[in-house]
N, CA, C and O atoms as a GROMACS GRO file, in nm:
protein
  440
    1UNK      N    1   0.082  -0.119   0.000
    1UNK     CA    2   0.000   0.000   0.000
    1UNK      C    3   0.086   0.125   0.000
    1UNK      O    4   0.056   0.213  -0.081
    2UNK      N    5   0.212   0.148   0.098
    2UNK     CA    6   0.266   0.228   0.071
    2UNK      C    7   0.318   0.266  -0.044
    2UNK      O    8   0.304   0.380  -0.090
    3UNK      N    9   0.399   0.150  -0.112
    3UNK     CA   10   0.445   0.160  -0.226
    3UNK      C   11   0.370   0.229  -0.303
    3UNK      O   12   0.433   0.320  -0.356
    4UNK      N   13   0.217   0.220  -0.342
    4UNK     CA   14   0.129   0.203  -0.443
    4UNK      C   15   0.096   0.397  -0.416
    4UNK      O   16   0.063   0.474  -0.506
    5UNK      N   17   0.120   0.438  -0.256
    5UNK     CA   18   0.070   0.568  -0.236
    5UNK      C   19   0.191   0.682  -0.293
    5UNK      O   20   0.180   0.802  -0.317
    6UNK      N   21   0.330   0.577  -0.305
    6UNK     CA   22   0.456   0.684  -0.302
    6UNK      C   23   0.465   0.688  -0.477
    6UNK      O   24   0.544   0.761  -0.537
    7UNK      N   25   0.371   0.600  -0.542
    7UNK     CA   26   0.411   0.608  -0.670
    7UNK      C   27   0.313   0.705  -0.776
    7UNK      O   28   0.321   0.745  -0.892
    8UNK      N   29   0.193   0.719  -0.636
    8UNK     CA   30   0.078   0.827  -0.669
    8UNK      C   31   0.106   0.975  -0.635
    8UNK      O   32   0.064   1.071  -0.700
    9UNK      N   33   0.181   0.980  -0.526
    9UNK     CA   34   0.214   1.079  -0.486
    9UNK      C   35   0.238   1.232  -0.578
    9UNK      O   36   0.177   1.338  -0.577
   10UNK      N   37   0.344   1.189  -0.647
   10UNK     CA   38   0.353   1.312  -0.749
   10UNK      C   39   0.246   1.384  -0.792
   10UNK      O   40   0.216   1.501  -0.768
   11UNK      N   41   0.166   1.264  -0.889
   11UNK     CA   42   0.095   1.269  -0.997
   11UNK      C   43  -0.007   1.386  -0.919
   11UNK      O   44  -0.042   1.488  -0.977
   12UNK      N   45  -0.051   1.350  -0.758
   12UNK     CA   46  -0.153   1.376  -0.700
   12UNK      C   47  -0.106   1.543  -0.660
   12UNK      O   48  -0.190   1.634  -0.655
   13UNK      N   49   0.016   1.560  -0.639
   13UNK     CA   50   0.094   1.715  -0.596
   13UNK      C   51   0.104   1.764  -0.704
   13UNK      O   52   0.128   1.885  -0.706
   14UNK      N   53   0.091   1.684  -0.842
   14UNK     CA   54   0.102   1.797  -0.942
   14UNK      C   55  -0.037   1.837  -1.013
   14UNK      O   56  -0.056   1.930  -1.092
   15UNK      N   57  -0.118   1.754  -0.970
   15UNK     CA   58  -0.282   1.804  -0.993
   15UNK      C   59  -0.335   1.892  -0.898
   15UNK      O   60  -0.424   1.972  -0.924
   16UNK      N   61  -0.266   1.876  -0.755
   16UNK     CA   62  -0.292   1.997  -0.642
   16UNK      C   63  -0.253   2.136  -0.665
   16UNK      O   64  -0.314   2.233  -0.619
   17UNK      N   65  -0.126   2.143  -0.755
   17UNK     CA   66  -0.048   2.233  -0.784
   17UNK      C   67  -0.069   2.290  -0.969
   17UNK      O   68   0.021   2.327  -1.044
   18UNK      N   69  -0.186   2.280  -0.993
   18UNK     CA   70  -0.178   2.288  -1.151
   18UNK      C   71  -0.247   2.425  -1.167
   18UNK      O   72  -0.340   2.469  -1.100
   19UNK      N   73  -0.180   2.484  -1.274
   19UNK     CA   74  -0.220   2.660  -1.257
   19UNK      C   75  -0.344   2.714  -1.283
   19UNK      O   76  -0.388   2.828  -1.267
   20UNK      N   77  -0.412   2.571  -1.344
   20UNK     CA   78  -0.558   2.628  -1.408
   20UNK      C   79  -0.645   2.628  -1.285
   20UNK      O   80  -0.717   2.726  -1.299
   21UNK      N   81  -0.669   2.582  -1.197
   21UNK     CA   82  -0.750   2.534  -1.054
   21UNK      C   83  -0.705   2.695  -0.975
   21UNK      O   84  -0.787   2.775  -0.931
   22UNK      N   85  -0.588   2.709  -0.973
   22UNK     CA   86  -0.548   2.828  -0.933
   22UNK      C   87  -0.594   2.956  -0.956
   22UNK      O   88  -0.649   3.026  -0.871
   23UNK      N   89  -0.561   3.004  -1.133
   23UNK     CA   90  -0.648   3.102  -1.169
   23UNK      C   91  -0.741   3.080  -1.150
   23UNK      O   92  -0.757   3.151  -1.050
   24UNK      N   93  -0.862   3.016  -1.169
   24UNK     CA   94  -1.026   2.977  -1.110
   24UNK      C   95  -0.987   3.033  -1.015
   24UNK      O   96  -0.969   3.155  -1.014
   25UNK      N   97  -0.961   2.946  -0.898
   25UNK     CA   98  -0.969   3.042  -0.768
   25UNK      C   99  -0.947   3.207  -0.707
   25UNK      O  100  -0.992   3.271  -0.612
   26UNK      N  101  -0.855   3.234  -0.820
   26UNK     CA  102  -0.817   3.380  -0.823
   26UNK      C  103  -0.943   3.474  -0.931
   26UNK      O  104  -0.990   3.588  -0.920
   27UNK      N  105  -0.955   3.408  -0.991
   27UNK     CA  106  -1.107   3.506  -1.058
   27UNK      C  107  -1.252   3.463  -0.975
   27UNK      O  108  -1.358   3.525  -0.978
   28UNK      N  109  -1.227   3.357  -0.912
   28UNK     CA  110  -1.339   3.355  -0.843
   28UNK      C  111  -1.336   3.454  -0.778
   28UNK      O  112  -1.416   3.544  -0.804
   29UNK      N  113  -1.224   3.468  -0.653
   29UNK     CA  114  -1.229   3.559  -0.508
   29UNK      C  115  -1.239   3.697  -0.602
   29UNK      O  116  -1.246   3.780  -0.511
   30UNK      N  117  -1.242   3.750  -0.686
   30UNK     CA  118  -1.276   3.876  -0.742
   30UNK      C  119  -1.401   3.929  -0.818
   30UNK      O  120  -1.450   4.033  -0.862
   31UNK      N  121  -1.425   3.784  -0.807
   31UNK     CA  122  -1.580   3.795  -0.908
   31UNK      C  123  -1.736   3.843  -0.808
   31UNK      O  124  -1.701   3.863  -0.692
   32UNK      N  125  -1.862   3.862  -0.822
   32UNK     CA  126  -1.923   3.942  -0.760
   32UNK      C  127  -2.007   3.836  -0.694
   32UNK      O  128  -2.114   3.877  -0.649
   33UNK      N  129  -1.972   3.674  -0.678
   33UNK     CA  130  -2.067   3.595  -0.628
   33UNK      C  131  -1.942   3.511  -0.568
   33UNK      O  132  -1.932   3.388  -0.577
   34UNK      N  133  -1.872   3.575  -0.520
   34UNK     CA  134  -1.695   3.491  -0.456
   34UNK      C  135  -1.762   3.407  -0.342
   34UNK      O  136  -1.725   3.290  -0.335
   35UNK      N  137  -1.860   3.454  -0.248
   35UNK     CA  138  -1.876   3.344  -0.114
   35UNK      C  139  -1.973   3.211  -0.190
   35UNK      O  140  -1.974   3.101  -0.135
   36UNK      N  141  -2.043   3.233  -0.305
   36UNK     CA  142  -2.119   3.108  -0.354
   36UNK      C  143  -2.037   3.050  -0.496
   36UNK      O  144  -2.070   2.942  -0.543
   37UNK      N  145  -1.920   3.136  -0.564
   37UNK     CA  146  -1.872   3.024  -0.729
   37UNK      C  147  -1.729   2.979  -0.589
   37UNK      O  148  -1.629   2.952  -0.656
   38UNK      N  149  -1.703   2.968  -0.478
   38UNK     CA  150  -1.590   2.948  -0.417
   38UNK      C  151  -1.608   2.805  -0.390
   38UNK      O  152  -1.528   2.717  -0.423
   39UNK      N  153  -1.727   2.787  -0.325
   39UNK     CA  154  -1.764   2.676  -0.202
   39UNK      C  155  -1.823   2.571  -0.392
   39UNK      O  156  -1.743   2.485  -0.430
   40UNK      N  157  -1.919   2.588  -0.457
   40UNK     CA  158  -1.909   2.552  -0.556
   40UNK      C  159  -1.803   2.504  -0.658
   40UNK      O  160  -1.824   2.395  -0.712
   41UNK      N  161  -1.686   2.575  -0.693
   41UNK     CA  162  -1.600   2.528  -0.715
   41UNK      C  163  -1.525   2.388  -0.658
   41UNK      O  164  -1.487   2.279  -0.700
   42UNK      N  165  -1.529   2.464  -0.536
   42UNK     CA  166  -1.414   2.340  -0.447
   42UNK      C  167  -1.552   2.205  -0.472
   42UNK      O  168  -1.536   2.207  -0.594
   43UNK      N  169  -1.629   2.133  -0.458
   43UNK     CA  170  -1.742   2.084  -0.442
   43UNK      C  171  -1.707   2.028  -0.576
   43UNK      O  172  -1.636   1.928  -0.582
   44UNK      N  173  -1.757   2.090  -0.696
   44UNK     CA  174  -1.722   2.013  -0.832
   44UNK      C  175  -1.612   1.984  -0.868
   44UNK      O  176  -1.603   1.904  -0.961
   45UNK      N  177  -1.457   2.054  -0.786
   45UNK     CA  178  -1.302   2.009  -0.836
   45UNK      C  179  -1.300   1.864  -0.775
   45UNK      O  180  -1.252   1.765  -0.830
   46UNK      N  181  -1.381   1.872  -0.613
   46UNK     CA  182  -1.371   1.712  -0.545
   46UNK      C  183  -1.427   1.625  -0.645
   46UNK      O  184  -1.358   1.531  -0.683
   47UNK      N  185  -1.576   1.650  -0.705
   47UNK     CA  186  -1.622   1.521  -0.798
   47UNK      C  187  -1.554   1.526  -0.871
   47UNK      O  188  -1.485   1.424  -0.868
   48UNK      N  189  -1.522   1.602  -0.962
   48UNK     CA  190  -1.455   1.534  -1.076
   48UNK      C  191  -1.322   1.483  -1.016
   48UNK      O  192  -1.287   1.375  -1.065
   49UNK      N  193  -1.261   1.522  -0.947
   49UNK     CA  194  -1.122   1.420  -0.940
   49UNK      C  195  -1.194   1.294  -0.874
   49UNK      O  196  -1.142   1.187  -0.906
   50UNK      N  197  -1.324   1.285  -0.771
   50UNK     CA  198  -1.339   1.169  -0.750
   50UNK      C  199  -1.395   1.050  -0.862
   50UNK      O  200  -1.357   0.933  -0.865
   51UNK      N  201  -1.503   1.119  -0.960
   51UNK     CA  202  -1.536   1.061  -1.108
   51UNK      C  203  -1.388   1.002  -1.179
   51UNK      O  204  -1.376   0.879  -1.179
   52UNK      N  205  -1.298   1.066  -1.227
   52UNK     CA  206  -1.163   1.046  -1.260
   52UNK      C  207  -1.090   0.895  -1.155
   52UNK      O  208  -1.049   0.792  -1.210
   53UNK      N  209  -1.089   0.906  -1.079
   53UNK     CA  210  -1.018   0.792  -0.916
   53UNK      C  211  -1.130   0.708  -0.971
   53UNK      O  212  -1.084   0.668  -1.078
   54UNK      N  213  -1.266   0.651  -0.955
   54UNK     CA  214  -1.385   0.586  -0.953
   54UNK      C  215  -1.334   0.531  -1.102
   54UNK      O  216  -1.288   0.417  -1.097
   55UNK      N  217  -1.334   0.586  -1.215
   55UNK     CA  218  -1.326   0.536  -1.349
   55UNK      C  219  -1.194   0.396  -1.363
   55UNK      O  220  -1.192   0.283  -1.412
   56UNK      N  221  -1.089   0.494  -1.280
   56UNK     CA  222  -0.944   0.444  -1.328
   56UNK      C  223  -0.925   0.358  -1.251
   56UNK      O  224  -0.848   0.267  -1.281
   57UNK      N  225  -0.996   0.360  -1.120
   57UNK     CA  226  -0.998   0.232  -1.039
   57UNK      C  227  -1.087   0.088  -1.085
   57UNK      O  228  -1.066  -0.033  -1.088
   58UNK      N  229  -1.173   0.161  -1.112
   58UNK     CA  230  -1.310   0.053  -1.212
   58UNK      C  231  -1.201  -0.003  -1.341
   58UNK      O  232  -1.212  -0.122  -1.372
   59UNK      N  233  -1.117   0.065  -1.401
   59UNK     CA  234  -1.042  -0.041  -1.548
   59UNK      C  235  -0.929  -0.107  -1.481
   59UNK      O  236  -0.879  -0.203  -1.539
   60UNK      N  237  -0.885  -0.072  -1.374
   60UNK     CA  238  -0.754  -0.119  -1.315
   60UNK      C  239  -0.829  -0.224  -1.230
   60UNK      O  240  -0.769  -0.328  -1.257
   61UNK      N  241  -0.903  -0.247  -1.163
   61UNK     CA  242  -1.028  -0.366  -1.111
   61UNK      C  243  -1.021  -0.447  -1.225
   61UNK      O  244  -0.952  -0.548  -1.218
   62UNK      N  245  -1.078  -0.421  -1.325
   62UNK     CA  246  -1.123  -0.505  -1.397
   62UNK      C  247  -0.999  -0.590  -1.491
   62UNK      O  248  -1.035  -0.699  -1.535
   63UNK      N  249  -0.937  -0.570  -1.506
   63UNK     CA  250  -0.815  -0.549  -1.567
   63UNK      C  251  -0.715  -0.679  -1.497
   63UNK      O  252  -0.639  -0.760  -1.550
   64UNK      N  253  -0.760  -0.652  -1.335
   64UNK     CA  254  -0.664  -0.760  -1.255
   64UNK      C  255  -0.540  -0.702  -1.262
   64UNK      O  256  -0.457  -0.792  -1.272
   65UNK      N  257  -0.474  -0.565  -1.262
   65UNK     CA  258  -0.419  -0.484  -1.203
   65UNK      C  259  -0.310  -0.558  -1.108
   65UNK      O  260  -0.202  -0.608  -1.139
   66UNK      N  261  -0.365  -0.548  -0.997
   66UNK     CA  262  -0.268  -0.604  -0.931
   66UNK      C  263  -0.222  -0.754  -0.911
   66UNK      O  264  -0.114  -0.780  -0.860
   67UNK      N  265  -0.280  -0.817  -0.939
   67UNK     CA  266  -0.258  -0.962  -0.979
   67UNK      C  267  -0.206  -1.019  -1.113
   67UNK      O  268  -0.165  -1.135  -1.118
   68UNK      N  269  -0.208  -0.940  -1.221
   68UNK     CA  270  -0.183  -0.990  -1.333
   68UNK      C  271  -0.064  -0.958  -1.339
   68UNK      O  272  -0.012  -0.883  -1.257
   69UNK      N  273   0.023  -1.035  -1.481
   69UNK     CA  274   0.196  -0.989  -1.463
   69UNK      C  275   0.228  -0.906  -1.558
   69UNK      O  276   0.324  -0.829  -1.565
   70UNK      N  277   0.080  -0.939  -1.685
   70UNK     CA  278   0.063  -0.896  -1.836
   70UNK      C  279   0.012  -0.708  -1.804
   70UNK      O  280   0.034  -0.631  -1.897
   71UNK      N  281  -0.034  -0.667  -1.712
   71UNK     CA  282  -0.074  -0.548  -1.662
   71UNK      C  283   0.047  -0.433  -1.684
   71UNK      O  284   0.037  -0.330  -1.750
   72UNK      N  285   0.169  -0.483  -1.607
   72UNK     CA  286   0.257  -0.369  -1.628
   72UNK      C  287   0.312  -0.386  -1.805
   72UNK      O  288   0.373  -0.290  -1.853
   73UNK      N  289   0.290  -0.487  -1.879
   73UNK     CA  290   0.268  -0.450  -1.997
   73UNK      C  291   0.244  -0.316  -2.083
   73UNK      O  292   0.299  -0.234  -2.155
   74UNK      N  293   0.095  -0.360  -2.011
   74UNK     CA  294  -0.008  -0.282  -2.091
   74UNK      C  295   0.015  -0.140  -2.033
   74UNK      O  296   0.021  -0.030  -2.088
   75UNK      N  297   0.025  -0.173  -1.923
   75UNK     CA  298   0.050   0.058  -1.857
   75UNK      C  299   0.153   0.105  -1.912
   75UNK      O  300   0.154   0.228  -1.914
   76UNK      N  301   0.318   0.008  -2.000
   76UNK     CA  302   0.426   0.076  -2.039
   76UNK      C  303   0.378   0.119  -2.154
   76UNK      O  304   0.392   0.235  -2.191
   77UNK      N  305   0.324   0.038  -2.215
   77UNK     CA  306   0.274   0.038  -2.358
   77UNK      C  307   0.129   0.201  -2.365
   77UNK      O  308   0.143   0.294  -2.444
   78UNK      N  309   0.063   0.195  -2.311
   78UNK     CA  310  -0.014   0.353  -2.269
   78UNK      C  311   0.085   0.436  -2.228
   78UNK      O  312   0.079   0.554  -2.261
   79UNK      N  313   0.200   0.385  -2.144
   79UNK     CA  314   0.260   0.555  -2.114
   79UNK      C  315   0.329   0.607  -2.249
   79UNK      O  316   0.322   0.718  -2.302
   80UNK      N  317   0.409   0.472  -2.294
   80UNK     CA  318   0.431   0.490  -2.459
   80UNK      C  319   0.344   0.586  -2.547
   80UNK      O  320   0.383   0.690  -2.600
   81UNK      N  321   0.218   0.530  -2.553
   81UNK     CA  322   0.151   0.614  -2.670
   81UNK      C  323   0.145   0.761  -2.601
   81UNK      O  324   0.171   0.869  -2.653
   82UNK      N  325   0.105   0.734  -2.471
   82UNK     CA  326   0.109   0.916  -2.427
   82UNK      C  327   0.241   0.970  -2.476
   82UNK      O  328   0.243   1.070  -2.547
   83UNK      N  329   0.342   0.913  -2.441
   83UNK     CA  330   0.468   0.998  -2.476
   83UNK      C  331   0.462   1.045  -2.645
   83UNK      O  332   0.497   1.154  -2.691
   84UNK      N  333   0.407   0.924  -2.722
   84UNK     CA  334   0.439   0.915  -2.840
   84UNK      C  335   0.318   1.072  -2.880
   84UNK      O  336   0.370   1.150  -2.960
   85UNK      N  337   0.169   1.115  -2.828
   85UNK     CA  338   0.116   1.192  -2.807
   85UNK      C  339   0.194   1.316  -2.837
   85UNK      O  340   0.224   1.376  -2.940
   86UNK      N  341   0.224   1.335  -2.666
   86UNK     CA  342   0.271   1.461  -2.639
   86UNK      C  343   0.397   1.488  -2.710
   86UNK      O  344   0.433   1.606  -2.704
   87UNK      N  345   0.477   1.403  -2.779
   87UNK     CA  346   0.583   1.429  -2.853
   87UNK      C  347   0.561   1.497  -2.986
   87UNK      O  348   0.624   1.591  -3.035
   88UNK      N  349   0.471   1.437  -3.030
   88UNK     CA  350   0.356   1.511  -3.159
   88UNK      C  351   0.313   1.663  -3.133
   88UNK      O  352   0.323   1.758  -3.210
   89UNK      N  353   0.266   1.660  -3.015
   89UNK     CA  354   0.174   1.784  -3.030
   89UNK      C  355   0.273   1.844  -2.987
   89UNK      O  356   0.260   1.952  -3.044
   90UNK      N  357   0.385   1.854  -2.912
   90UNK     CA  358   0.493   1.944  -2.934
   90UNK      C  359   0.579   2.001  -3.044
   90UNK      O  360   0.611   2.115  -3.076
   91UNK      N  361   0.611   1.848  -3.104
   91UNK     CA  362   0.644   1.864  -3.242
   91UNK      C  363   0.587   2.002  -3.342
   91UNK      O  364   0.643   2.096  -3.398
   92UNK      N  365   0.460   1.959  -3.329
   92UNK     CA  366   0.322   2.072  -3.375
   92UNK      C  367   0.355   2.228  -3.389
   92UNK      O  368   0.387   2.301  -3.482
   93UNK      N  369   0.326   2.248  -3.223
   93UNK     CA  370   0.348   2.344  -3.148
   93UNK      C  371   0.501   2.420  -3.231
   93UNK      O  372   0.492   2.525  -3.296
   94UNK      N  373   0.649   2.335  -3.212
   94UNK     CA  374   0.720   2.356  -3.279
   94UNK      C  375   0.730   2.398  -3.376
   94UNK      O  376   0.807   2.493  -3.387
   95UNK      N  377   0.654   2.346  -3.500
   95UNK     CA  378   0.649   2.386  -3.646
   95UNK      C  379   0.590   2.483  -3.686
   95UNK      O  380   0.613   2.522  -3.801
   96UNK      N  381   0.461   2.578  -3.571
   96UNK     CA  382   0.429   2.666  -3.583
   96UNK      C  383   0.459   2.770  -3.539
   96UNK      O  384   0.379   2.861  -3.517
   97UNK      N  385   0.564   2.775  -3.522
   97UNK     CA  386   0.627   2.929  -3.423
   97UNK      C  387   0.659   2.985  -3.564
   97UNK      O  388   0.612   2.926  -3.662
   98UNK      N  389   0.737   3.096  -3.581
   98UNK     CA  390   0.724   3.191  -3.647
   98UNK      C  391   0.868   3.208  -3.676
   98UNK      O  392   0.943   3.248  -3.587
   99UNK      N  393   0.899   3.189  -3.760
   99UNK     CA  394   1.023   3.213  -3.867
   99UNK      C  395   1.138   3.292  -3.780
   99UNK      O  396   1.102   3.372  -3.694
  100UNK      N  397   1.264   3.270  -3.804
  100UNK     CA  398   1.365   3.371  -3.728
  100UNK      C  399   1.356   3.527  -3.812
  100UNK      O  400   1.340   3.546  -3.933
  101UNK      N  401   1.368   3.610  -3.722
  101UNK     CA  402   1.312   3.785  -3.738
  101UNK      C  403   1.159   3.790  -3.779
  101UNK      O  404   1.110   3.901  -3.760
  102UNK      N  405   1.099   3.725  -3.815
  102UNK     CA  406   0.960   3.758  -3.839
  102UNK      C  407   0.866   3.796  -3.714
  102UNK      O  408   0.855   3.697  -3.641
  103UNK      N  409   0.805   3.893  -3.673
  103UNK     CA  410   0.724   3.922  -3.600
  103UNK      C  411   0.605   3.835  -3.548
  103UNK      O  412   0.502   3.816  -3.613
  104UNK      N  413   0.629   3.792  -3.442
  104UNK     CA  414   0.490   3.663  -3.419
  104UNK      C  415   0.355   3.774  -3.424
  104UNK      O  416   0.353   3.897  -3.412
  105UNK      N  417   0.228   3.660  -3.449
  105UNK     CA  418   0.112   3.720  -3.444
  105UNK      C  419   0.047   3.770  -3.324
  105UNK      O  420   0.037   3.709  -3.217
  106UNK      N  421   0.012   3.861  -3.342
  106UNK     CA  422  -0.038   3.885  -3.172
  106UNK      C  423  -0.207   3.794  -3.148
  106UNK      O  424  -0.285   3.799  -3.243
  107UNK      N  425  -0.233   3.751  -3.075
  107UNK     CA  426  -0.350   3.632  -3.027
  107UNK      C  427  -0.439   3.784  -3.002
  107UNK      O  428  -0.382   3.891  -2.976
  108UNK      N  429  -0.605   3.766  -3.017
  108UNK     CA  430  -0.658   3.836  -2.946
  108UNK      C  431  -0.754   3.742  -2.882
  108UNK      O  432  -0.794   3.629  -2.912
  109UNK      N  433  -0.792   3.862  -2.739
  109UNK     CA  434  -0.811   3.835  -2.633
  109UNK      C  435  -0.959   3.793  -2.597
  109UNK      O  436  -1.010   3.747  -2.494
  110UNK      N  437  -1.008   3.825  -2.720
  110UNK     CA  438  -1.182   3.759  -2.695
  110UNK      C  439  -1.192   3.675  -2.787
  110UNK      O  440  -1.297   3.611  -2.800
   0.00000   0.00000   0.00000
């Protein structure tokens, strides 16, 4: 069990710590209904991370997770395609930046 909590650990401090949950909270406390989108907020951030835990526990259950040997297989092979993912959409990201001396585009704001 410990093991299983020290290997969650991160994942769980870097979803505590993620900047979008943050700003929310910072336009909430400024917004004109801060004592009711506050308590609301926190309330729907708990379900959905508990919906999220409930799902991933339900395929990792079913799955035989911890009993099976073919399991850590299959999770290298998903972290794979994620990597293989996010390597893409960086890639992406990459190919669209903007020429050396060329002026980037400015984004607008609405």
């Amino acid at each position: 069990m410990g093991r299983a909590i020290s290997e969650v650990l991160p994942y769980a401090i870097g979803v505590a710590i993620s900047p979008i949950p943050i700003i929310a909270v910072i336009l909430m406390l400024f917004s004109q209904r801060a004592k009711v989108n506050g308590p609301v907020f926190l309330l729907g951030w708990v379900i959905g991370l508990s919906v999220v835990t409930a799902v991933v526990y339900a395929i990792a259950h079913a799955a035989n997770a911890a009993t099976d040997s073919t399991a850590s297989d299959t999770v290298s092979w998903i972290k794979v395609g994620v990597g293989l993912v996010l390597v893409g959409a960086a890639r992406r990201q990459y190919a669209k930046r903007p020429a050396p001396g060329e002026e980037p585009a400015m984004q607008s704001s609405r």
